[in-house]
C-alpha positions in Angstrom: 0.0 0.0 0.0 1.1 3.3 -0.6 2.0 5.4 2.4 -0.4 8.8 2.1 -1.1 11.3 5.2 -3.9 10.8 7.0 -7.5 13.1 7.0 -9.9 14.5 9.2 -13.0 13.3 8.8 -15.8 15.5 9.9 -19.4 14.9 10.3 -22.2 17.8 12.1 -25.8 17.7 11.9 -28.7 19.2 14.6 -28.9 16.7 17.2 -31.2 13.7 16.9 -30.1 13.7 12.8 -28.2 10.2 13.2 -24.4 11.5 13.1 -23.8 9.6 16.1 -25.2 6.1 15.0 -23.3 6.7 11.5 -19.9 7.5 13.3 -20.0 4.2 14.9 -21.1 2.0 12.4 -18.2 3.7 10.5 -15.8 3.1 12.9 -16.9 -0.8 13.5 -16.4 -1.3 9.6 -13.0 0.3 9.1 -10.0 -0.1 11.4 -8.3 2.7 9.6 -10.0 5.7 11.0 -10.5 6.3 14.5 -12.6 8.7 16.6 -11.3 11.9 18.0 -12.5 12.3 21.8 -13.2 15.4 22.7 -12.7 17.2 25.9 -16.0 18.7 27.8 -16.9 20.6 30.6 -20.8 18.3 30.6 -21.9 15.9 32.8 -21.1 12.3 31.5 -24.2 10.6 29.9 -25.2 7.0 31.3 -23.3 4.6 29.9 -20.6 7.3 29.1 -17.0 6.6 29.8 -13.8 8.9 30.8 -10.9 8.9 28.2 -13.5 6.9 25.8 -16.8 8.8 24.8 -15.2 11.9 26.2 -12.8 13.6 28.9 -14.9 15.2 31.1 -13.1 18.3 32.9 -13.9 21.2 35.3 -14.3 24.9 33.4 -10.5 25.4 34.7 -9.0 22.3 33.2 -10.7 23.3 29.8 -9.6 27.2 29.7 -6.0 26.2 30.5 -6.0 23.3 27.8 -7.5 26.4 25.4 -4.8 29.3 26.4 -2.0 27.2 26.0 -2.9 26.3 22.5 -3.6 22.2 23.2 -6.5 22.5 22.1 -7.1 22.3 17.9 -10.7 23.8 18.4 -13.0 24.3 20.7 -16.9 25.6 21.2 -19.2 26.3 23.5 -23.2 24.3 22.9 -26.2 24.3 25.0 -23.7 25.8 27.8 -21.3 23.4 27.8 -17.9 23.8 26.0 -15.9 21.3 24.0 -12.8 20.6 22.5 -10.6 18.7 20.0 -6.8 18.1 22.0 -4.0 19.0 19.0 -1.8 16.3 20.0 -3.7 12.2 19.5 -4.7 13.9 16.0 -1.6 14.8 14.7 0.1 11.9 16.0 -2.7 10.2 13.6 -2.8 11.8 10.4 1.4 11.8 10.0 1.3 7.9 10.6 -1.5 7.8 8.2 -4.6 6.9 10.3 -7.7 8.6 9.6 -9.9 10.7 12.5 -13.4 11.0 12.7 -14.8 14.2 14.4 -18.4 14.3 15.7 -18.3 18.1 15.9 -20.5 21.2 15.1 -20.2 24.0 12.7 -18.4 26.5 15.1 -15.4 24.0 15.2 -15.7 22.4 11.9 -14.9 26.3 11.2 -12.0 26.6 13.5 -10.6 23.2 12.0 -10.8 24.8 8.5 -8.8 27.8 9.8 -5.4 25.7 10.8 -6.4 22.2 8.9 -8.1 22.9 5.3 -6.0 20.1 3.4 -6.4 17.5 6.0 -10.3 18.2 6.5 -13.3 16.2 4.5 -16.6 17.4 5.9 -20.2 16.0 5.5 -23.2 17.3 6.7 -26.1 15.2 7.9 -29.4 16.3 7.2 -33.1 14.8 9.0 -35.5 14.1 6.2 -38.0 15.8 8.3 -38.3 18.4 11.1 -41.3 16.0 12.4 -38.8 13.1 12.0 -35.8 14.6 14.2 -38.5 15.1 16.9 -39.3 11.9 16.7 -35.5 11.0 16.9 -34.6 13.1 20.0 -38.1 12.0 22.0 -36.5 8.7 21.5 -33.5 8.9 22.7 -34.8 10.1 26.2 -32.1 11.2 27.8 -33.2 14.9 27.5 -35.7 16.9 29.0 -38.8 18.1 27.4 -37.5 21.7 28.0 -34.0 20.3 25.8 -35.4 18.8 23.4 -37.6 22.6 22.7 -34.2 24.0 22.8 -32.5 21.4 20.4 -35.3 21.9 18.0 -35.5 25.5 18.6 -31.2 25.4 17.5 -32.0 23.5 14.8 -32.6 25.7 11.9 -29.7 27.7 13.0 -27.5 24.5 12.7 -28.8 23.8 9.2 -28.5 26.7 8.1 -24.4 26.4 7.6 -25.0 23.4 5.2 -23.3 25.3 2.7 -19.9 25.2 4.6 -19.8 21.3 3.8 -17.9 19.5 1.3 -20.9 17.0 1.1 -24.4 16.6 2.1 -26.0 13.2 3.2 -30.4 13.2 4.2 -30.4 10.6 6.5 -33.3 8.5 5.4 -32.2 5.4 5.9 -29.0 4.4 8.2 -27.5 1.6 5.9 -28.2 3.5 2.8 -26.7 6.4 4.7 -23.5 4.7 5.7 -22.6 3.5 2.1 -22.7 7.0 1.0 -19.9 7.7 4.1 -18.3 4.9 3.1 -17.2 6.1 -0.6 -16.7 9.4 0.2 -14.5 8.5 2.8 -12.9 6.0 0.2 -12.7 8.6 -2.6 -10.6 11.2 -0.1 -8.4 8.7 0.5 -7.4 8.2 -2.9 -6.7 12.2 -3.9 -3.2 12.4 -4.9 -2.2 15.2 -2.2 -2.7 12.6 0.2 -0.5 10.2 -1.2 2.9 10.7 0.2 4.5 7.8 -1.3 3.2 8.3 -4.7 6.6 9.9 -6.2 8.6 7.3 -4.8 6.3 4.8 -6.1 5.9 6.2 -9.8 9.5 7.0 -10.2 10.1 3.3 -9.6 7.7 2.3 -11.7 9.2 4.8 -14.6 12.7 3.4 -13.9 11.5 -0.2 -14.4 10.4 0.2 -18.0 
């Protein structure tokens, strides 16, 4: 296999739009890409573990990871604030291993700021509003006074589609996840990726 540099795989949608159950049916199919875990200042979820669905750290913690820069981007949504630590995703994409980010528009942003070539972003869309209503009732873990809110944020959230390199309506989860799946494969085959494609073409010129 050719050696190439690895990418930064970004998906954001409103919540209750599926990005969640797509990033880890991704990651169970594809060894190759792992997730970033983001740092947060929220209360863990049930079921939620430290140091694997997220580090979860005091206001303090987070503002010292921010000022002295270990931090690649960070936001602040539904009061909480979260962030991306530089260091696990650079180690990643210069051994060639892909990183998935499960991130809004605010830091899909900051990521395009310091990261353009490395970034591939999708953004998920519900096929309904009535149907991501449906989805966030059914996840109960939220209040009814949240899920108001989330829906209330929603449009806002949809409104940066624009920002995205691609677009996926979330009809169907399988149907969903193949269209991940080849752009995710496509990416990976753009030549300013490949960092072992001179060395492999110059040997393949000095063979004929």
């Amino acid at each position: 296999m050719l050696a190439r540099r690895g990418l930064m795989l970004v998906l954001s949608s409103p919540s209750g739009a599926g990005k969640t159950t797509l990033s880890r049916r991704l990651l169970a199919s594809d060894e190759r890409i792992t997730m970033s875990v983001s740092v947060t200042t929220r209360a863990p979820r049930p079921g939620e573990e430290h140091g694997k669905d997220y580090y979860f750290v005091d206001r303090e913690s987070f503002h010292r990871m921010r000022d002295e820069g270990e931090l690649l981007e960070h936001a602040s949504v539904f009061e909480n604030l979260y962030g991306t630590p530089r260091g696990p995703v650079e180690e990643a994409l210069s051994a060639g291993r892909d990183v998935l980010f499960d991130i809004d528009w605010q830091g899909t942003q900051q990521l395009g700021e310091s990261a353009q070539q490395d970034l591939v972003k999708v953004f998920i869309l519900p096929p309904s509003a009535a149907d991501l209503e449906q989805r966030l009732r059914a996840r109960a873990q939220d209040s009814e006074e949240v899920v108001h809110h989330r829906m209330a944020k929603a449009s806002d959230e949809i409104s940066h589609y624009t920002e995205y390199d691609y677009i996926i309506i979330n009809h169907e989860v399988e149907d969903s996840l193949a269209k991940l799946v080849a752009i995710l494969q496509a990416e990976r085959l753009k030549r300013r990726r490949l960092t072992g494609l001179s060395s492999f073409v110059k040997g393949l010129r000095d063979a004929l």
